[in-house]
PyMOL Python script that loads the backbone (N, CA, C, O; Angstrom):
from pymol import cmd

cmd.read_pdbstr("""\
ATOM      1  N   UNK A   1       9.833  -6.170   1.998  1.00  0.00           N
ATOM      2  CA  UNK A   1      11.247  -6.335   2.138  1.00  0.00           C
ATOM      3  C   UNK A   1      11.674  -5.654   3.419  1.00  0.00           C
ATOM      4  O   UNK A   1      10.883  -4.759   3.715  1.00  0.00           O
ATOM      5  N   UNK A   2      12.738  -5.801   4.326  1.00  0.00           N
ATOM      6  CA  UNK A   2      13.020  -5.688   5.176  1.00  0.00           C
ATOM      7  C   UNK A   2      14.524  -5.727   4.901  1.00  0.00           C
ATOM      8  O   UNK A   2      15.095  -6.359   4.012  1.00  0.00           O
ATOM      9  N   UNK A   3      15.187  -4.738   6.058  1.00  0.00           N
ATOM     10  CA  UNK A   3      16.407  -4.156   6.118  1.00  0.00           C
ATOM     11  C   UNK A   3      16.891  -4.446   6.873  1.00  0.00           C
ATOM     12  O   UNK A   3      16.608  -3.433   7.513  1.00  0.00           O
ATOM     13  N   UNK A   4      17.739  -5.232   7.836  1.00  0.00           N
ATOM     14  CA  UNK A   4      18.058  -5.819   9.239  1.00  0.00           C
ATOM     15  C   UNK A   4      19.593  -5.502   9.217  1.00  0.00           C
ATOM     16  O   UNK A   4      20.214  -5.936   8.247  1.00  0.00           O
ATOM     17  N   UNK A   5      20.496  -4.574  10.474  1.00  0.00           N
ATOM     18  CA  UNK A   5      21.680  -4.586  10.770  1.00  0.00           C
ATOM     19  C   UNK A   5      21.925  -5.555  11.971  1.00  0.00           C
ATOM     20  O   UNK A   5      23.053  -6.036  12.072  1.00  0.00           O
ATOM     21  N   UNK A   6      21.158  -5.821  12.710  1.00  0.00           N
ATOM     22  CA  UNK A   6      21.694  -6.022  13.836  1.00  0.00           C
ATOM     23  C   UNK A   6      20.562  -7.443  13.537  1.00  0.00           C
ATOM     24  O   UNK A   6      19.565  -7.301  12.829  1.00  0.00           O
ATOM     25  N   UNK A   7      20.820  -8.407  14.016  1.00  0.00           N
ATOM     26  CA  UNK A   7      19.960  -9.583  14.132  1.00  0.00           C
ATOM     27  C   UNK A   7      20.105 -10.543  15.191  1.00  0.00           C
ATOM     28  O   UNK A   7      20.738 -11.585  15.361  1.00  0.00           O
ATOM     29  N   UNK A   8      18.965  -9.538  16.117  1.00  0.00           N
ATOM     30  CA  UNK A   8      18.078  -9.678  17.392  1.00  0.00           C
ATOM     31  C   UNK A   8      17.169 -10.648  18.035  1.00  0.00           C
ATOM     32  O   UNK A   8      16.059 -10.187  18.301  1.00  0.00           O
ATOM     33  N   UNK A   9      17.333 -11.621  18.281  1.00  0.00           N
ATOM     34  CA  UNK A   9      16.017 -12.623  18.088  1.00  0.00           C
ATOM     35  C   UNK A   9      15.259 -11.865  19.152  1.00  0.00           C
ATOM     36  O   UNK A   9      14.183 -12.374  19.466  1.00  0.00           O
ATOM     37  N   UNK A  10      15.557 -10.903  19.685  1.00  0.00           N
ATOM     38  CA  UNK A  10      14.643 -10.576  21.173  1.00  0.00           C
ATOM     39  C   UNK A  10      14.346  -9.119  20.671  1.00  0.00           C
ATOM     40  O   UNK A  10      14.493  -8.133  21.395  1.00  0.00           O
ATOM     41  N   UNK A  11      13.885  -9.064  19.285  1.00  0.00           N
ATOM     42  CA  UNK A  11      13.937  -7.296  18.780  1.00  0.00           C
ATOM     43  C   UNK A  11      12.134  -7.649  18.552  1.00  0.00           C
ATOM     44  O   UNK A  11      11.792  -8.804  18.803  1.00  0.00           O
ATOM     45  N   UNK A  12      11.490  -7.062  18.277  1.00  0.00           N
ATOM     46  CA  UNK A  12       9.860  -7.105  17.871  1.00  0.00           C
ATOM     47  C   UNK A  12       9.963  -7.614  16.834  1.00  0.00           C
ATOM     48  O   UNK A  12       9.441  -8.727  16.889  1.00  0.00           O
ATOM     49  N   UNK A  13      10.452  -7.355  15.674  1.00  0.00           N
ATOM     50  CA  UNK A  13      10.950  -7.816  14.462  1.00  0.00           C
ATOM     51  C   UNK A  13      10.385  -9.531  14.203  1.00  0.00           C
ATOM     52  O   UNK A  13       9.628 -10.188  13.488  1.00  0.00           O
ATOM     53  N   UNK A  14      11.284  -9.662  15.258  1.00  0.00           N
ATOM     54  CA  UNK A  14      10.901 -11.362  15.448  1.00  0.00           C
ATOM     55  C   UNK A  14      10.137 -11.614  16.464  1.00  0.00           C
ATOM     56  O   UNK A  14       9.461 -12.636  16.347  1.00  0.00           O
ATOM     57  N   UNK A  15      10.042 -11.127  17.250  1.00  0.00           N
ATOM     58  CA  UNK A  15       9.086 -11.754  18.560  1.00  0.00           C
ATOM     59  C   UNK A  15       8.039 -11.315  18.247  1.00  0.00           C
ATOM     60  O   UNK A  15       7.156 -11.926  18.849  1.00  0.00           O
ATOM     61  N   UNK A  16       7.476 -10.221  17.322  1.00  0.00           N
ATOM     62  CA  UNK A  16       5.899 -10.510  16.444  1.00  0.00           C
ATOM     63  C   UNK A  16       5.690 -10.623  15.060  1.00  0.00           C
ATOM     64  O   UNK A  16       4.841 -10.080  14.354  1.00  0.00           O
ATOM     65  N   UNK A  17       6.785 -11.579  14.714  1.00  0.00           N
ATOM     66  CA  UNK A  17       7.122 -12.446  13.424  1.00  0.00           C
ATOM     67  C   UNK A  17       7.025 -11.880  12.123  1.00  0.00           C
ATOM     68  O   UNK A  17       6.627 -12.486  11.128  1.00  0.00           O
ATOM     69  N   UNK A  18       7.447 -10.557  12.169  1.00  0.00           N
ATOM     70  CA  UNK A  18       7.527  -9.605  11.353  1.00  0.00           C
ATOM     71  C   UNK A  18       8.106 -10.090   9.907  1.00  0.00           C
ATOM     72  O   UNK A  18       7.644 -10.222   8.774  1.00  0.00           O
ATOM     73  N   UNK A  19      10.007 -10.385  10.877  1.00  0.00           N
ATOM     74  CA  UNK A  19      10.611 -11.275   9.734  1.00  0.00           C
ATOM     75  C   UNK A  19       9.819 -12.643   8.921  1.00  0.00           C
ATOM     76  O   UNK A  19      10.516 -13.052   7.993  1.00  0.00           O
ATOM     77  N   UNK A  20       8.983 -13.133   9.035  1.00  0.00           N
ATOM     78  CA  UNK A  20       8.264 -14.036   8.631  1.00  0.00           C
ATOM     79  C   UNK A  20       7.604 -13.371   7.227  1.00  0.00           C
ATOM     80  O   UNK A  20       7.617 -14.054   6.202  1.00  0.00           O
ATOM     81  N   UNK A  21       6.974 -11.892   7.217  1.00  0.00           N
ATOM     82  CA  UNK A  21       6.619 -11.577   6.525  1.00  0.00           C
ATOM     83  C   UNK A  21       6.968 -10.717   4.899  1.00  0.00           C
ATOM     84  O   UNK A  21       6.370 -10.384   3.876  1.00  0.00           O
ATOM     85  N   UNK A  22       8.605 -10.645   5.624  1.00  0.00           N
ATOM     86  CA  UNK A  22       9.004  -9.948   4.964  1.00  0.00           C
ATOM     87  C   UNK A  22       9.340 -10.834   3.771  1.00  0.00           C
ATOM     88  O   UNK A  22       9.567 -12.017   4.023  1.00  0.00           O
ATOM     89  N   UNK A  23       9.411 -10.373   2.347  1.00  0.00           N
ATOM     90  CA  UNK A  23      10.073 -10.928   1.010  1.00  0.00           C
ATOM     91  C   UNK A  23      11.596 -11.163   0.822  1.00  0.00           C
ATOM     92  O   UNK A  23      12.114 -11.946   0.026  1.00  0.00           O
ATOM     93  N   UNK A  24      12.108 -10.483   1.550  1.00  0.00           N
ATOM     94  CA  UNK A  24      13.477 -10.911   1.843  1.00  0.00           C
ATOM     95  C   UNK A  24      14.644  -9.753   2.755  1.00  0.00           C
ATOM     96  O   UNK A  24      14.544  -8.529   2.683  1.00  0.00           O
ATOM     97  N   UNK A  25      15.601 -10.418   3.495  1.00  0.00           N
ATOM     98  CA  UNK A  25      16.115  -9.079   4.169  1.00  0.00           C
ATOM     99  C   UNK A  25      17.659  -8.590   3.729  1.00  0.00           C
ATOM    100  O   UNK A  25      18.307  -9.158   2.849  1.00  0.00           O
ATOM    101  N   UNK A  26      17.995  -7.768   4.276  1.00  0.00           N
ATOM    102  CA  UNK A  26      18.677  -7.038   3.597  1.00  0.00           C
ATOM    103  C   UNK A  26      19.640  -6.426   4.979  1.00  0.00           C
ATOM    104  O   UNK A  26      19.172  -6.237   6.101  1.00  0.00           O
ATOM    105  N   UNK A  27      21.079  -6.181   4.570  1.00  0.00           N
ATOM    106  CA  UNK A  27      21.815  -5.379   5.407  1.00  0.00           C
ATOM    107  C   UNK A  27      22.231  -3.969   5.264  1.00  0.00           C
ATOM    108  O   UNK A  27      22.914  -3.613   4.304  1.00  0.00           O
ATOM    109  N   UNK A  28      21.829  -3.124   6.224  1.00  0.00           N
ATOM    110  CA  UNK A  28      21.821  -1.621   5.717  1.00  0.00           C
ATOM    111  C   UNK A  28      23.724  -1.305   5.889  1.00  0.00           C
ATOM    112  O   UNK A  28      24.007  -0.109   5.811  1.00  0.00           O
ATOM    113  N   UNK A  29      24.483  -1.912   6.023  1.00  0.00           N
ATOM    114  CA  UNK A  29      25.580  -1.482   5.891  1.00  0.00           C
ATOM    115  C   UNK A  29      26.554  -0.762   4.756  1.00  0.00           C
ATOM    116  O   UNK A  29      27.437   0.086   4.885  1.00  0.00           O
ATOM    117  N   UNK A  30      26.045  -1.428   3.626  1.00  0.00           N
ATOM    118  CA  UNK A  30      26.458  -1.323   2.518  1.00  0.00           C
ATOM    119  C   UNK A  30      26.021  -0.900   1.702  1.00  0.00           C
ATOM    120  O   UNK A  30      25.019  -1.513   1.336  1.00  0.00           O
ATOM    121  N   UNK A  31      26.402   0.391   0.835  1.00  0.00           N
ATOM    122  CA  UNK A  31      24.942   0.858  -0.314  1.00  0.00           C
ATOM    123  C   UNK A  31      24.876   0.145  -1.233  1.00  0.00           C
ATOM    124  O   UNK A  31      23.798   0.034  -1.818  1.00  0.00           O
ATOM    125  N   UNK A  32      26.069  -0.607  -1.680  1.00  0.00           N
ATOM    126  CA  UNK A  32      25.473  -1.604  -2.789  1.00  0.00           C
ATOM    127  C   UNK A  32      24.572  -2.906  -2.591  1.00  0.00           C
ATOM    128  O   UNK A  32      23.991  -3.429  -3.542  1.00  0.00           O
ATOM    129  N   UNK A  33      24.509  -3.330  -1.448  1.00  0.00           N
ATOM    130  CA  UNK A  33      23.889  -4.482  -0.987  1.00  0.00           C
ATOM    131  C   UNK A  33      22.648  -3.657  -0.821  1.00  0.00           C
ATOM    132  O   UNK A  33      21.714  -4.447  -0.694  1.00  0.00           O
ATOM    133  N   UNK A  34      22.269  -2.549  -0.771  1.00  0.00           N
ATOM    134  CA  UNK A  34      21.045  -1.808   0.141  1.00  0.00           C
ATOM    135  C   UNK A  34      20.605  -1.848  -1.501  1.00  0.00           C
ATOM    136  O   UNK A  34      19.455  -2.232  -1.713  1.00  0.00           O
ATOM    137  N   UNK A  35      21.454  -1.472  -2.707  1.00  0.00           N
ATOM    138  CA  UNK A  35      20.829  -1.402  -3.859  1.00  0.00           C
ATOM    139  C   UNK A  35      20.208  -2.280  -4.686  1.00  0.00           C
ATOM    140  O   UNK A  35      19.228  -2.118  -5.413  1.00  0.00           O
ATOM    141  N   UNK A  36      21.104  -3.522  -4.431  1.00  0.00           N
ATOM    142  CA  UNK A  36      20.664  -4.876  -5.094  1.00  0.00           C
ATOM    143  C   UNK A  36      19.876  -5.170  -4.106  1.00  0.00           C
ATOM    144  O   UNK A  36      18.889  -5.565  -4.727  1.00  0.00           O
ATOM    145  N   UNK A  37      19.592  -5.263  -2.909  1.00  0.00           N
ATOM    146  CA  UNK A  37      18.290  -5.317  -2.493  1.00  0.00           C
ATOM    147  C   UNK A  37      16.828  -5.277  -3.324  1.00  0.00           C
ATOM    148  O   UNK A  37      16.010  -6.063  -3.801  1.00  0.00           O
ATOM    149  N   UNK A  38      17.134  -3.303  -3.123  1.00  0.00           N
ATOM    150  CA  UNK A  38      16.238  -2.688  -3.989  1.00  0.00           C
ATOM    151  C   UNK A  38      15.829  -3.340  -5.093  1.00  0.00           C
ATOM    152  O   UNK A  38      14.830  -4.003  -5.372  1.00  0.00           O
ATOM    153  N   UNK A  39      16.927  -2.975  -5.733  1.00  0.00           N
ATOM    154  CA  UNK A  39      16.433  -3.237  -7.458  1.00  0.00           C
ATOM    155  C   UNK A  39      16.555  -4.605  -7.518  1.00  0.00           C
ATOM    156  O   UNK A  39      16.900  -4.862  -8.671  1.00  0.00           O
ATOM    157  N   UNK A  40      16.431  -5.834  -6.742  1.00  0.00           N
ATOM    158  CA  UNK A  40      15.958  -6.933  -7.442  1.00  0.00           C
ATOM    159  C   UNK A  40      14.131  -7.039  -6.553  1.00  0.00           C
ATOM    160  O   UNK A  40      13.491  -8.069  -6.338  1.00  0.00           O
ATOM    161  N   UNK A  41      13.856  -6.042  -6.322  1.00  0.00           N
ATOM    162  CA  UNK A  41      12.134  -6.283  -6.045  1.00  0.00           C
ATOM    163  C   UNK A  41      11.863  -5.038  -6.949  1.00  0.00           C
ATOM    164  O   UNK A  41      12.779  -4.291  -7.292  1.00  0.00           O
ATOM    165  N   UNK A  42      10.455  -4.836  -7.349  1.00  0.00           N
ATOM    166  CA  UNK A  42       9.652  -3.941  -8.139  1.00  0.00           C
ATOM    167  C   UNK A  42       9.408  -2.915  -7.356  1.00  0.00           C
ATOM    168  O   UNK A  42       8.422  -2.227  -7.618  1.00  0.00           O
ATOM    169  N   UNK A  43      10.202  -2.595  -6.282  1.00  0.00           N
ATOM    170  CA  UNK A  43      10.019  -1.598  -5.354  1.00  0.00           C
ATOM    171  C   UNK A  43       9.392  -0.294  -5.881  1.00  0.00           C
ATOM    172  O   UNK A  43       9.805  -0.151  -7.032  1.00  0.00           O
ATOM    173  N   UNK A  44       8.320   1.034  -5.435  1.00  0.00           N
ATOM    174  CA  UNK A  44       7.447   1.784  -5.684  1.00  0.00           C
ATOM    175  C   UNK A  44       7.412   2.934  -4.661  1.00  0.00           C
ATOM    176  O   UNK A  44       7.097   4.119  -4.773  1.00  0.00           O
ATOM    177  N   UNK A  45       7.825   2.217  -3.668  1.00  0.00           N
ATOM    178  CA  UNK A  45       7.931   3.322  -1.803  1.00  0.00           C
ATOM    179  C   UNK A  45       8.702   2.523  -1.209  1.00  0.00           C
ATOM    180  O   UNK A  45       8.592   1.314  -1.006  1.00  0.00           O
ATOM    181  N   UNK A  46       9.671   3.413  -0.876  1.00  0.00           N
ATOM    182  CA  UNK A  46      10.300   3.318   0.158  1.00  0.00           C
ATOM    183  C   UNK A  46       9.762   3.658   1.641  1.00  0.00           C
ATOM    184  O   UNK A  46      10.176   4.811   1.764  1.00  0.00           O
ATOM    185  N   UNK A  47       9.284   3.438   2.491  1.00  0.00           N
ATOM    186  CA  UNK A  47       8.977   3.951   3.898  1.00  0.00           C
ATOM    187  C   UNK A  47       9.705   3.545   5.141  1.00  0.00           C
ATOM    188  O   UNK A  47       9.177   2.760   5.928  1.00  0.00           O
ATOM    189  N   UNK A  48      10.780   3.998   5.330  1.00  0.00           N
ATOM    190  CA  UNK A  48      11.831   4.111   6.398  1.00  0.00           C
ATOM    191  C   UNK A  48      11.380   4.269   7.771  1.00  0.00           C
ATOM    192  O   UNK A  48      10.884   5.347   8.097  1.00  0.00           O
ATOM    193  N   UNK A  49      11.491   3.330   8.613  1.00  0.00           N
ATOM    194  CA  UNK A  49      11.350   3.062   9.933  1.00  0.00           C
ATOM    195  C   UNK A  49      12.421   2.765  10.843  1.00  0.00           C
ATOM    196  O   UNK A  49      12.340   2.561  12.054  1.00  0.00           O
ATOM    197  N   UNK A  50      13.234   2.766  10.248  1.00  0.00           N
ATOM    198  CA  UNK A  50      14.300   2.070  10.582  1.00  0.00           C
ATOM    199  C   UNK A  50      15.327   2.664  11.857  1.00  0.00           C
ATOM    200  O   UNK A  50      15.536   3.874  11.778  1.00  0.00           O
ATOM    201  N   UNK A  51      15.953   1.984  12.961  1.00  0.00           N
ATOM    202  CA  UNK A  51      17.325   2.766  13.726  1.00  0.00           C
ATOM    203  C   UNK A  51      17.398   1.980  14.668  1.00  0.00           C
ATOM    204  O   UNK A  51      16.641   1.115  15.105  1.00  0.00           O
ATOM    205  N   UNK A  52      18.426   2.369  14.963  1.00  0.00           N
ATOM    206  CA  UNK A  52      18.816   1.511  16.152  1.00  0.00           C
ATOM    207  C   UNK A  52      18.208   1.765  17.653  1.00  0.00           C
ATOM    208  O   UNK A  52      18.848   2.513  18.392  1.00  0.00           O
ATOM    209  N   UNK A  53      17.607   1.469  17.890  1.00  0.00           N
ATOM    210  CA  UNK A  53      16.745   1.891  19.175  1.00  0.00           C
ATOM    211  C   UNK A  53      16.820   1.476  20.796  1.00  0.00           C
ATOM    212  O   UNK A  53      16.344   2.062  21.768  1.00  0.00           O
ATOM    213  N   UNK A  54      17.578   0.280  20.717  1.00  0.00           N
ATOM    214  CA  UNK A  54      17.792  -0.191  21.780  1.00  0.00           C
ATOM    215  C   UNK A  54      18.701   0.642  22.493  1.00  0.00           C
ATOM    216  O   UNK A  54      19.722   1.063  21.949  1.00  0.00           O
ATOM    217  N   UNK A  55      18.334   0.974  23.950  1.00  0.00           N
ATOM    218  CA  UNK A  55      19.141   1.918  24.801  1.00  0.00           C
ATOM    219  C   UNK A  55      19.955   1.552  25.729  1.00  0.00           C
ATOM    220  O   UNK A  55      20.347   2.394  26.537  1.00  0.00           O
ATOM    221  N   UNK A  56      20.416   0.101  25.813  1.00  0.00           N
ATOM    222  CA  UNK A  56      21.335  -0.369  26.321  1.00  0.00           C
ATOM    223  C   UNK A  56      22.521  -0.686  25.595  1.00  0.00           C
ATOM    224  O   UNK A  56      23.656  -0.683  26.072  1.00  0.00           O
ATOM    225  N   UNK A  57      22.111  -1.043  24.061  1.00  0.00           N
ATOM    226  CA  UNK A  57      23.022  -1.285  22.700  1.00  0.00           C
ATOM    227  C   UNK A  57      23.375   0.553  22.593  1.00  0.00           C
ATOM    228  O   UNK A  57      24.584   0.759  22.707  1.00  0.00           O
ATOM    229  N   UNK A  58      22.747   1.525  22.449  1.00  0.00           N
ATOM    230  CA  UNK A  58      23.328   2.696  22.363  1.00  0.00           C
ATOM    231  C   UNK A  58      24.156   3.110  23.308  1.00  0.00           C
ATOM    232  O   UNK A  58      25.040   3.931  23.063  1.00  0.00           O
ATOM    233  N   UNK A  59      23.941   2.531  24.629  1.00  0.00           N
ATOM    234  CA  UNK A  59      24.543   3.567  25.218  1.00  0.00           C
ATOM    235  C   UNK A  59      26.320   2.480  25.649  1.00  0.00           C
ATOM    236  O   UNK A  59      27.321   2.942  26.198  1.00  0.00           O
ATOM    237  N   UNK A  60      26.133   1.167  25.196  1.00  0.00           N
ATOM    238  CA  UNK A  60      27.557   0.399  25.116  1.00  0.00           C
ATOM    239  C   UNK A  60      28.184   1.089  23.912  1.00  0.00           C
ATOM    240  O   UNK A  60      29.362   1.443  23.972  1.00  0.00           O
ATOM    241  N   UNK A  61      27.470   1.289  22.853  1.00  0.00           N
ATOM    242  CA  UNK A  61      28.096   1.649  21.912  1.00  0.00           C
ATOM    243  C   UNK A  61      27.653   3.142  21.332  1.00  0.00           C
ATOM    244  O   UNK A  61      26.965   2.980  20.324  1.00  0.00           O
ATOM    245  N   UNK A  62      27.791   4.192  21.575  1.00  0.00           N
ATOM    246  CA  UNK A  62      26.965   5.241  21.141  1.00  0.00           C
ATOM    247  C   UNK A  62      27.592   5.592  19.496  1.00  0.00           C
ATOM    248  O   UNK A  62      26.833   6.025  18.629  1.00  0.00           O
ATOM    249  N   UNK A  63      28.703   5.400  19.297  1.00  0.00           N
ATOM    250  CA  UNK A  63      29.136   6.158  18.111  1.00  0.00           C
ATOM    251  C   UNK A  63      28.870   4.586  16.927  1.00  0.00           C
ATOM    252  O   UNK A  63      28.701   4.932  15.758  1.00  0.00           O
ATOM    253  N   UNK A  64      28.833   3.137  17.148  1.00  0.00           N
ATOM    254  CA  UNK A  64      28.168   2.887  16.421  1.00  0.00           C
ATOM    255  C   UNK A  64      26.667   3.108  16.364  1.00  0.00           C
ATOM    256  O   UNK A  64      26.115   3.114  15.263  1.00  0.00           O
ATOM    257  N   UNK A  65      25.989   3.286  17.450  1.00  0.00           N
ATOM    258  CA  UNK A  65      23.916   3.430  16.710  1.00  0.00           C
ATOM    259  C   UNK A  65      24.370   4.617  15.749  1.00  0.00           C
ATOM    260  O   UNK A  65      24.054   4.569  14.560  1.00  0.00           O
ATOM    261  N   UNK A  66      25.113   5.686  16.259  1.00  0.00           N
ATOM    262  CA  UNK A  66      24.898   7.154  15.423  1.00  0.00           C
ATOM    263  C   UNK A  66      25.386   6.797  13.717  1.00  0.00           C
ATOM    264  O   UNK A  66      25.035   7.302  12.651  1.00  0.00           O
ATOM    265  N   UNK A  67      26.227   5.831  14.016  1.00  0.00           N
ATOM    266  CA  UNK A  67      26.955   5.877  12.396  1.00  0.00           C
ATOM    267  C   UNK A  67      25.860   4.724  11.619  1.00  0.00           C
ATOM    268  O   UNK A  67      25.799   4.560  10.401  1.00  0.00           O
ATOM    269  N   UNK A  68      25.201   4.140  12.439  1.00  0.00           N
ATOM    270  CA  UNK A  68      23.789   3.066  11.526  1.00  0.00           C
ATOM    271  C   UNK A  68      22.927   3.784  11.633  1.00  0.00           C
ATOM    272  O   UNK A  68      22.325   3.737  10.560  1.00  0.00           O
ATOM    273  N   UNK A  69      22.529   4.350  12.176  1.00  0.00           N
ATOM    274  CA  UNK A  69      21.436   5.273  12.162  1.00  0.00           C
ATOM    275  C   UNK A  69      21.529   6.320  11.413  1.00  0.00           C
ATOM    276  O   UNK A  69      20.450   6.642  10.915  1.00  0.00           O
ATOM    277  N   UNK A  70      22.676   7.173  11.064  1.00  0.00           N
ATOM    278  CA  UNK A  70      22.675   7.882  10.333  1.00  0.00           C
ATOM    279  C   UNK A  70      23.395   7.447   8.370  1.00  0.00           C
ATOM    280  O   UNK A  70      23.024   7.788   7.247  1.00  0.00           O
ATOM    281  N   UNK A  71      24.417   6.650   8.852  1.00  0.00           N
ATOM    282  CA  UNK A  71      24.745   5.625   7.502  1.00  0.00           C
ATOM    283  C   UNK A  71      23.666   4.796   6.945  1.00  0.00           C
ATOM    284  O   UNK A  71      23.644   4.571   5.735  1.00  0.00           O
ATOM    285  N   UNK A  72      22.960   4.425   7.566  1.00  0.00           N
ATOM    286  CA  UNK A  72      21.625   3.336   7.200  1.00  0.00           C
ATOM    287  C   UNK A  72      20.691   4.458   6.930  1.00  0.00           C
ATOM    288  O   UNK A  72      19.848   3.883   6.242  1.00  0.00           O
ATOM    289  N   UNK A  73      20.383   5.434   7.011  1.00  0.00           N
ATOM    290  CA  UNK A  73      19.400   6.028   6.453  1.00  0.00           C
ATOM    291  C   UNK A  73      20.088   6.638   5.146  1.00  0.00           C
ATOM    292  O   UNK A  73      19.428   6.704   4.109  1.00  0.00           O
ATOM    293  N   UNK A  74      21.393   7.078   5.188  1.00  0.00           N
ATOM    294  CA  UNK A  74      21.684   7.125   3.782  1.00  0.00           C
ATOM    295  C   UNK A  74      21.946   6.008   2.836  1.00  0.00           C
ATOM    296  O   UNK A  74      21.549   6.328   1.716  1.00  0.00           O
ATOM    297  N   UNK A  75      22.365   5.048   2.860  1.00  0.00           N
ATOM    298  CA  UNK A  75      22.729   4.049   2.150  1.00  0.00           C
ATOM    299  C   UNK A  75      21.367   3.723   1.805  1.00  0.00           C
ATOM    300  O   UNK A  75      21.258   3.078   0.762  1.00  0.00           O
ATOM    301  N   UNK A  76      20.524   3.946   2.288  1.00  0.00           N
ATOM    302  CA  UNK A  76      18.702   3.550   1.750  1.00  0.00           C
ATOM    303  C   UNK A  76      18.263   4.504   0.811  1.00  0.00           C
ATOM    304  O   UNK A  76      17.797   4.171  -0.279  1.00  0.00           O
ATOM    305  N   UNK A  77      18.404   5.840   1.227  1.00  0.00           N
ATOM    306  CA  UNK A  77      18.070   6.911   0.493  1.00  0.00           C
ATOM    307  C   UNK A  77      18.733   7.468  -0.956  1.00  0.00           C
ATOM    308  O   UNK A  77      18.155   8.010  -1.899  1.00  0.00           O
ATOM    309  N   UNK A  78      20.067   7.156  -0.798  1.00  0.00           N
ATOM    310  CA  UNK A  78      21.197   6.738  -2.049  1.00  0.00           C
ATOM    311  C   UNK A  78      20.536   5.835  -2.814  1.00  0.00           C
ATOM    312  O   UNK A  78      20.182   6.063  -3.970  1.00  0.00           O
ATOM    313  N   UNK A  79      20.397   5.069  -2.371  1.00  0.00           N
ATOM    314  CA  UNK A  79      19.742   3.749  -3.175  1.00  0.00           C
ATOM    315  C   UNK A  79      18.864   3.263  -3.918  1.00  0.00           C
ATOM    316  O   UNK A  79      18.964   2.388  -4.777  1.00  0.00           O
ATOM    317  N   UNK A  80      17.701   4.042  -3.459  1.00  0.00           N
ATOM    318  CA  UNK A  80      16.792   4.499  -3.528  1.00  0.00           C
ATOM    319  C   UNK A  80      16.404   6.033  -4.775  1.00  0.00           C
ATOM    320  O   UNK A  80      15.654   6.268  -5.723  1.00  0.00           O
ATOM    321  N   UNK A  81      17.138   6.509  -4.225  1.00  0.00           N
ATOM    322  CA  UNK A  81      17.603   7.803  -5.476  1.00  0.00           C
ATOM    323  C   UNK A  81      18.236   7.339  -6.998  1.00  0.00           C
ATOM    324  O   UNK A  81      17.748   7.748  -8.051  1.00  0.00           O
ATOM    325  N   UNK A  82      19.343   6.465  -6.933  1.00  0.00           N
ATOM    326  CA  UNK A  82      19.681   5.949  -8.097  1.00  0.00           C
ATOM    327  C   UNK A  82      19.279   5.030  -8.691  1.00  0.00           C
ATOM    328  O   UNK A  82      19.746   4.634  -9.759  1.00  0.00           O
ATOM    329  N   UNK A  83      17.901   4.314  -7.803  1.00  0.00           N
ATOM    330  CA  UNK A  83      17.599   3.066  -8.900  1.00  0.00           C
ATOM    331  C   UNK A  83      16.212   3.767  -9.103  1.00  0.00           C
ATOM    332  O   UNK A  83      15.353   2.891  -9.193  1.00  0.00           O
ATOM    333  N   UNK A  84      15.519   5.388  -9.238  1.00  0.00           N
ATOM    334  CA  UNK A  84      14.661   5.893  -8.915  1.00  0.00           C
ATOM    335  C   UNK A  84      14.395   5.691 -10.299  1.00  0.00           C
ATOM    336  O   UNK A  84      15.406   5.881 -10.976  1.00  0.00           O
ATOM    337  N   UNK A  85      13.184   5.306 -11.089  1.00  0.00           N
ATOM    338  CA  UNK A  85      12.392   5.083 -12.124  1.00  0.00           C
ATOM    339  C   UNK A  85      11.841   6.440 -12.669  1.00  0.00           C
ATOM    340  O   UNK A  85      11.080   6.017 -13.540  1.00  0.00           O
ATOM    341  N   UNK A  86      11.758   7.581 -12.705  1.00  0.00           N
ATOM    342  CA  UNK A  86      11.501   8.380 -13.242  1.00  0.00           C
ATOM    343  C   UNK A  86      11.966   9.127 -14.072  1.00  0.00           C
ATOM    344  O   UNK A  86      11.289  10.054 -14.518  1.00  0.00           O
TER     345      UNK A  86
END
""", "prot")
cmd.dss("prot")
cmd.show_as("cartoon", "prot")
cmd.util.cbc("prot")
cmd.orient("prot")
C-alpha cells in the first residue's frame, strides 16, 4: 500500500513504477482516510518513508512540505496506533 500527497508523474514513484506495485494508494492528508486506508488491508508494519523531498516544491512552498511532512507522519502514526491489534 502506498500513501501519495502530491501526485508527481516525474517523482520515482512512477518513473520506476513503484505505483504499479502498490495494492492501493492513499492520501496522507487526512487521518481518517490514512485510517480506512489502513484498516481495510491486513496491515502488520507500518514502515514510513515518506516526505516531501523535492527542493524546488519546498522551497516555493516551505510551510506547506513542513505541515505534510510533519502532518503526514502523524496522521500515519495516529492511525496506525488506533487500528493497532494488540
Amino acid at each position: 500500500m502506498a500513501f501519495v500527497l502530491d501526485d508527481d508523474p516525474q517523482s520515482r514513484f512512477y518513473g520506476e513504477r513503484i505505483a504499479e506495485a502498490a495494492a492501493s494508494c492513499a492520501a496522507f492528508d487526512e487521518l481518517f482516510d490514512c485510517m480506512r486506508a489502513i484498516g481495510a488491508h491486513d496491515i502488520e508494519v507500518v514502515f514510513h518513508l515518506g516526505a516531501q523531498t523535492l527542493v524546488g516544491t519546498a522551497l516555493r512552498d516551505p510551510l506547506g512540505t513542513f505541515e505534510s511532512n510533519i502532518r503526514g507522519t502523524y496522521y500515519l502514526l495516529e492511525a496506525a496506533r488506533r487500528l493497532a491489534r494488540w
